[in-house]
C-alpha positions as CSV (number, residue, x, y, z in Angstrom):
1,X,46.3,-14.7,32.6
2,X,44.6,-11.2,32.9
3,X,47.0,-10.0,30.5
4,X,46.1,-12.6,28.0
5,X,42.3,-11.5,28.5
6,X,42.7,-8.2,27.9
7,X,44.8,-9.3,24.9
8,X,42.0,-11.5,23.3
9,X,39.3,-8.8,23.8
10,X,41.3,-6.0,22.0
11,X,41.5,-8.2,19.1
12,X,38.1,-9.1,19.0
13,X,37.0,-5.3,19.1
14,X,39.1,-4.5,16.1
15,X,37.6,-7.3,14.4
16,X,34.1,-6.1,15.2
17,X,35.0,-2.4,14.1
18,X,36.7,-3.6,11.0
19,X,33.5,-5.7,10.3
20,X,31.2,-3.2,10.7
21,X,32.6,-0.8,8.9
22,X,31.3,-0.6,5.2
23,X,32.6,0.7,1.6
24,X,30.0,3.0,0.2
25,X,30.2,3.3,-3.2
26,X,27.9,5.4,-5.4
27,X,27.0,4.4,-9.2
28,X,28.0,7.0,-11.9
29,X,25.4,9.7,-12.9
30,X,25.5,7.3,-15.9
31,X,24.5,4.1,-14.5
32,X,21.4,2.3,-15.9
33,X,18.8,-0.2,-14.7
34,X,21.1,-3.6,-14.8
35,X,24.2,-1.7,-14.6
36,X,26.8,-3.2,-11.7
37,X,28.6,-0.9,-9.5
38,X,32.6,-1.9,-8.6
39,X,31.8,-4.4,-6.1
40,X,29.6,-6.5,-8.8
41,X,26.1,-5.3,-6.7
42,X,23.2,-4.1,-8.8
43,X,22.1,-0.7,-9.3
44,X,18.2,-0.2,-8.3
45,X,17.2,1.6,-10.4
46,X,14.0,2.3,-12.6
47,X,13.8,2.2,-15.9
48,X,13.4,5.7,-16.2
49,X,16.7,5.9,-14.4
50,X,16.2,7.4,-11.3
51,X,16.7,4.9,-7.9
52,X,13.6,4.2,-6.1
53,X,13.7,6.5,-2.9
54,X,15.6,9.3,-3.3
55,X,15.1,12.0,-6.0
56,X,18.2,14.3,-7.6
57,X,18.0,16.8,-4.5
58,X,17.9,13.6,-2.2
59,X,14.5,14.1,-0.9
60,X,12.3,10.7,-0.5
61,X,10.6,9.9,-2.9
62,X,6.7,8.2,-1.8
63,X,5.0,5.7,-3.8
64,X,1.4,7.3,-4.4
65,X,-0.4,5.0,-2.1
66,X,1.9,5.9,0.7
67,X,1.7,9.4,0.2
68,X,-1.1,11.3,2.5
69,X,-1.1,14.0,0.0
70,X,-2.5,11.6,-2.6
71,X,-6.1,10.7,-3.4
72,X,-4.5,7.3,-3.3
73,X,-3.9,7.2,0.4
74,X,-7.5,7.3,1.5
75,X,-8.6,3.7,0.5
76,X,-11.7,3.6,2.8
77,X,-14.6,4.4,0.7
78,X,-17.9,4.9,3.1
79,X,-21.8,4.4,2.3
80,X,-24.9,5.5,3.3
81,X,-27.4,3.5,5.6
82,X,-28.8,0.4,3.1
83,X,-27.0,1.6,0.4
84,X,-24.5,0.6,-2.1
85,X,-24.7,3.7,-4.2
86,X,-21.2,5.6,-4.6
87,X,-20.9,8.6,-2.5
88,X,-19.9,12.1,-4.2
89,X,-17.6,12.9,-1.9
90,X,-15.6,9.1,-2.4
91,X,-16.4,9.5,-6.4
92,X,-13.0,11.6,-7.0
93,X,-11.0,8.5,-4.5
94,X,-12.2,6.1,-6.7
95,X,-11.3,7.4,-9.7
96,X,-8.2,8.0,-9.0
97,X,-7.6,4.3,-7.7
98,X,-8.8,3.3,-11.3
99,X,-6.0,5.4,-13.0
100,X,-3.4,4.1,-10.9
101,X,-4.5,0.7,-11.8
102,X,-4.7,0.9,-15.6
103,X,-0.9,2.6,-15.4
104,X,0.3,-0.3,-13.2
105,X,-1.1,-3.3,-14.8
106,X,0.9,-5.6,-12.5
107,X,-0.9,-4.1,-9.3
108,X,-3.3,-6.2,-7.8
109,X,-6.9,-5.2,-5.4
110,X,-8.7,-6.5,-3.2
111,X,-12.4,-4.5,-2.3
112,X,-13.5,-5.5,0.8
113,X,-17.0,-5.1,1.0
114,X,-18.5,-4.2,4.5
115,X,-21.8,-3.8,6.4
116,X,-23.2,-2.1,9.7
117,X,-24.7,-4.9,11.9
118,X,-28.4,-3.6,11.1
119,X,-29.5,-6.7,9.0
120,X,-29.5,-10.2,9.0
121,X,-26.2,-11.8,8.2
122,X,-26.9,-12.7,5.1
123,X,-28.5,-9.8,3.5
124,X,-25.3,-7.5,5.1
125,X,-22.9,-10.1,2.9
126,X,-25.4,-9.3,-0.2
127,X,-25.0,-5.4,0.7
128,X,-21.4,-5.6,1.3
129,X,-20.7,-7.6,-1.7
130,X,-22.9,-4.9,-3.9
131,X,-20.7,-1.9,-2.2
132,X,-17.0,-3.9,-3.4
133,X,-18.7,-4.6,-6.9
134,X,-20.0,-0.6,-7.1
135,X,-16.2,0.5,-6.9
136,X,-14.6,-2.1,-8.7
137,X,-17.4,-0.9,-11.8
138,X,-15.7,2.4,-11.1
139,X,-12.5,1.2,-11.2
140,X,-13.0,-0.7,-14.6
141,X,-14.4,2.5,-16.1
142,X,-11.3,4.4,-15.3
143,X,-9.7,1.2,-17.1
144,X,-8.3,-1.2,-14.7
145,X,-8.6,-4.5,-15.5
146,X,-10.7,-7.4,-14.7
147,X,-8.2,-9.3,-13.6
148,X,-6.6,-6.8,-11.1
149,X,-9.4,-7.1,-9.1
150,X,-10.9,-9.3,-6.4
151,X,-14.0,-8.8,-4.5
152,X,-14.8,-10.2,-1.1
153,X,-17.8,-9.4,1.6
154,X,-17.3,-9.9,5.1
155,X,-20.7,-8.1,6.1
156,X,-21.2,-7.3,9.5
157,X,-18.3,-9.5,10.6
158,X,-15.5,-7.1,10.8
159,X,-16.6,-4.0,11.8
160,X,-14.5,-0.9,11.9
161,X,-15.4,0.1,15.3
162,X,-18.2,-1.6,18.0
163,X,-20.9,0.4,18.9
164,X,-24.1,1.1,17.7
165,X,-24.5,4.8,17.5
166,X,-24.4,6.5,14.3
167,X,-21.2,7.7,14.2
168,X,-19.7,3.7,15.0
169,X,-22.5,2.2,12.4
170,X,-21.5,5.2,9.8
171,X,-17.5,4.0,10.2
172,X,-19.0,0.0,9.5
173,X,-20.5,1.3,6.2
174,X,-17.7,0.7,3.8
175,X,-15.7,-0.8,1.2
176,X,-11.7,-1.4,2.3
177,X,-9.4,-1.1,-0.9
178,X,-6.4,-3.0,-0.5
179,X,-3.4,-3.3,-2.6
């Protein structure tokens, strides 16, 4: 009976390394988006022609807003004490967030306005509401659309950080741009 047990688990570990292993095939250099490989599996790939991931040298390629080295990675824009006014130092962000959306019409936003917890609740929904619509005005001058964009105040309600020193109310202060 042993012998028969050892029998039955030999098979079924062929099995599992026959299953597991896997027929790589790469597309010709001439493959286009639509094209099949062999196997009848699509090719990813743009319409440009290049695969989304991996450039000619194979090194990854990042979408913009995942890449720290982009403007569009920082999507925290941060405001002064009662204000709604655009900082300089955001003004450069912003813009850049507007450009990425007028190339990529299909790519939708969401500004979410916030406040520090100075205030009554509903003049911090007023302030964070003024902060989302202050970037999306940006945004729409740097020609995204309309449409692209939706604007939503939470106030005080979810703050960054608790605490009430500066440095916590400062982080509070904020509009959240979120694809």
């Amino acid at each position: 009976m042993t012998k028969h047990y050892l029998s039955f688990i030999t098979i079924v570990l062929v099995l599992l390394v026959a299953g597991c292993s896997s027929n790589n095939t790469k597309p010709d250099d001439g493959a286009m988006a639509g094209d099949e490989i062999e196997d009848g599996a699509p090719i990813d790939l743009a319409e440009d022609g290049t695969s989304s991931g991996l450039d000619e040298e194979g090194a990854v390629i990042l979408d913009p807003l995942d890449d720290p080295a982009s403007e569009l990675f920082v999507r925290t824009i941060y405001f002064d004490y009662d204000s709604a006014d655009i900082r300089e130092d955001s003004l450069d962000t912003i813009r850049e967030h507007g450009k990425y959306l007028s190339s990529n019409p299909d790519r939708l936003v969401r500004l979410e306005g916030h406040a520090d917890e100075r205030g009554t609740r509903e003049y911090n929904l007023a302030l964070g509401e003024s902060r989302a619509k202050t970037v999306r005005d940006v945004l729409l001058l740097e020609g995204a659309q309309e449409a692209q964009i939706e604007l939503v105040s939470f106030g005080e309600e979810r703050p960054a950080v608790e605490g009430t020193d500066e440095s916590a109310l400062q982080l509070n202060r904020r509009v959240e741009i979120v694809y």
